[in-house]
C-alpha positions in Angstrom: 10.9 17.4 0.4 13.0 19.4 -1.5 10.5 21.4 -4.0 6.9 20.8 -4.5 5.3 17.8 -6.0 3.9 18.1 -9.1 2.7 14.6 -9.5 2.1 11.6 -7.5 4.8 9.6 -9.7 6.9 12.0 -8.0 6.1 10.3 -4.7 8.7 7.6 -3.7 5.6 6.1 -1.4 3.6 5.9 -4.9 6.9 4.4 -6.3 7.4 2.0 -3.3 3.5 1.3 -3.6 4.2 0.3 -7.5 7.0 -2.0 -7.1 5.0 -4.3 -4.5 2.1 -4.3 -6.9 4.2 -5.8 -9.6 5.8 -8.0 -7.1 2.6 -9.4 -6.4 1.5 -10.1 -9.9 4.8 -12.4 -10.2 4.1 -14.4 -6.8 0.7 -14.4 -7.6 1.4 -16.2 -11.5 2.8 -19.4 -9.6 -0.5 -19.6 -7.4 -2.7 -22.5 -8.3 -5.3 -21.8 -11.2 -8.4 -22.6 -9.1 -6.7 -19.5 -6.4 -7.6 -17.1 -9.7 -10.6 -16.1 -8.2 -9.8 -16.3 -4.8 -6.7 -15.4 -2.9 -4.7 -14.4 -6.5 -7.7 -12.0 -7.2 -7.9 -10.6 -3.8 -3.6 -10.1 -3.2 -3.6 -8.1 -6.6 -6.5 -6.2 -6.2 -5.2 -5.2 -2.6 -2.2 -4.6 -3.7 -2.9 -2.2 -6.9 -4.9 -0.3 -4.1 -2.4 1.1 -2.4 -0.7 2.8 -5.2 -4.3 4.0 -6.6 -5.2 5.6 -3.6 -2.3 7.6 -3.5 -2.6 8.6 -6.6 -6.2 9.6 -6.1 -5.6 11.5 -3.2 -2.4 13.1 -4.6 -5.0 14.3 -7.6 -7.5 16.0 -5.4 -5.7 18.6 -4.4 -7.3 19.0 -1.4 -5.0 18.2 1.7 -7.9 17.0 4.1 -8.7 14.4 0.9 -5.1 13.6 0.3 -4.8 12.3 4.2 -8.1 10.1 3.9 -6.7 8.6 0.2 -3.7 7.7 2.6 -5.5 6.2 4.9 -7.2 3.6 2.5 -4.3 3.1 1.2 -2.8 1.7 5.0 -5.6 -0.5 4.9 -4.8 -1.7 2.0 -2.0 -2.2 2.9 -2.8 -4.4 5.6 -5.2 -6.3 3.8 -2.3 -7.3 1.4 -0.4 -8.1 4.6 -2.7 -10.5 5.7 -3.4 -11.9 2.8 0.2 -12.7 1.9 0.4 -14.1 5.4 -2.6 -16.5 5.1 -1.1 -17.6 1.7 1.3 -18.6 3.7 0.2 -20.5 6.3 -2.4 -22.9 4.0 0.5 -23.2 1.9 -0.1 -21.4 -1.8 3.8 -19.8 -1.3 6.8 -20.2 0.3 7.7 -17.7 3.0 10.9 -17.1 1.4 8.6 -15.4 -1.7 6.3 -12.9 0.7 8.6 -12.6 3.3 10.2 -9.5 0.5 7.1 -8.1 -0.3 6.6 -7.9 3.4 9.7 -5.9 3.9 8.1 -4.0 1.0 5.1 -3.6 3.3 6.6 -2.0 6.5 8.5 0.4 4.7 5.5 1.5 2.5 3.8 1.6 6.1 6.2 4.0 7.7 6.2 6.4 4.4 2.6 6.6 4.6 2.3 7.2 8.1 5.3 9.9 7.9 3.5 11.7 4.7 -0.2 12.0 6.7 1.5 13.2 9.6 3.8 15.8 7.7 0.3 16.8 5.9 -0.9 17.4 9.6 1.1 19.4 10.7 1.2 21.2 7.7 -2.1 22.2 7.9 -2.5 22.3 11.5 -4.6 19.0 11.7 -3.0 16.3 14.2 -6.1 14.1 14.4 -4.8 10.8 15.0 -7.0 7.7 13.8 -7.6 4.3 15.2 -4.9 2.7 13.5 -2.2 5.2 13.7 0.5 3.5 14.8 
């Protein structure tokens, strides 16, 4: 990090967060109208998640805080993962339109997994969780 972060817009993992959420709301627009409630409701909801709970954490200003904001926002992550995946396989999408978002997903994965382990060590913590992979 080259100075310190003054807001959570700052953070390319809230950035990287953002641009799956939107990507999400366009796949999700071509889903069948009786999926609104169902898997359309539940991929956007997941997916606004992950960029919420950064910024949450980011705006607690308490480092022990920040790393459990980062972990809901992994599972929310994966919860978007599977998601996208079971849209998949019954059909709703193509793989060619999650397969990006995916991508989107592992990288997102691997920033939030480096940022809780950076705030570790940082403050001396290295507590791993189930999960931590």
């Amino acid at each position: 990090m080259a100075g310190p972060i003054n807001s959570y817009r700052e953070l390319k993992v809230w950035r990287e967060a953002m641009a799956i959420a939107r990507g999400c709301y366009v796949l999700t627009k071509q889903f069948p109208r009786d999926e609104l409630f169902g898997m359309t409701s539940q991929i956007r909801r997941s997916a606004a998640s992950i960029a919420a709970n950064v910024a949450e954490g980011h705006g607690r200003e308490n480092t022990g805080s920040f790393i459990q904001s980062l972990r809901v926002a992994q599972g929310s992550l994966k919860e978007l993962e599977t998601h996208l995946l079971l849209a998949e396989q019954v059909e709703i999408c193509a793989v060619k339109s999650t397969r990006p978002i995916l991508a989107q997903c592992e990288s997102v994965g691997k920033m939030l997994r480096s940022l809780i382990r950076a705030l570790q060590e940082k403050t001396g913590s290295r507590k791993e969780s189930a999960g931590d992979d």
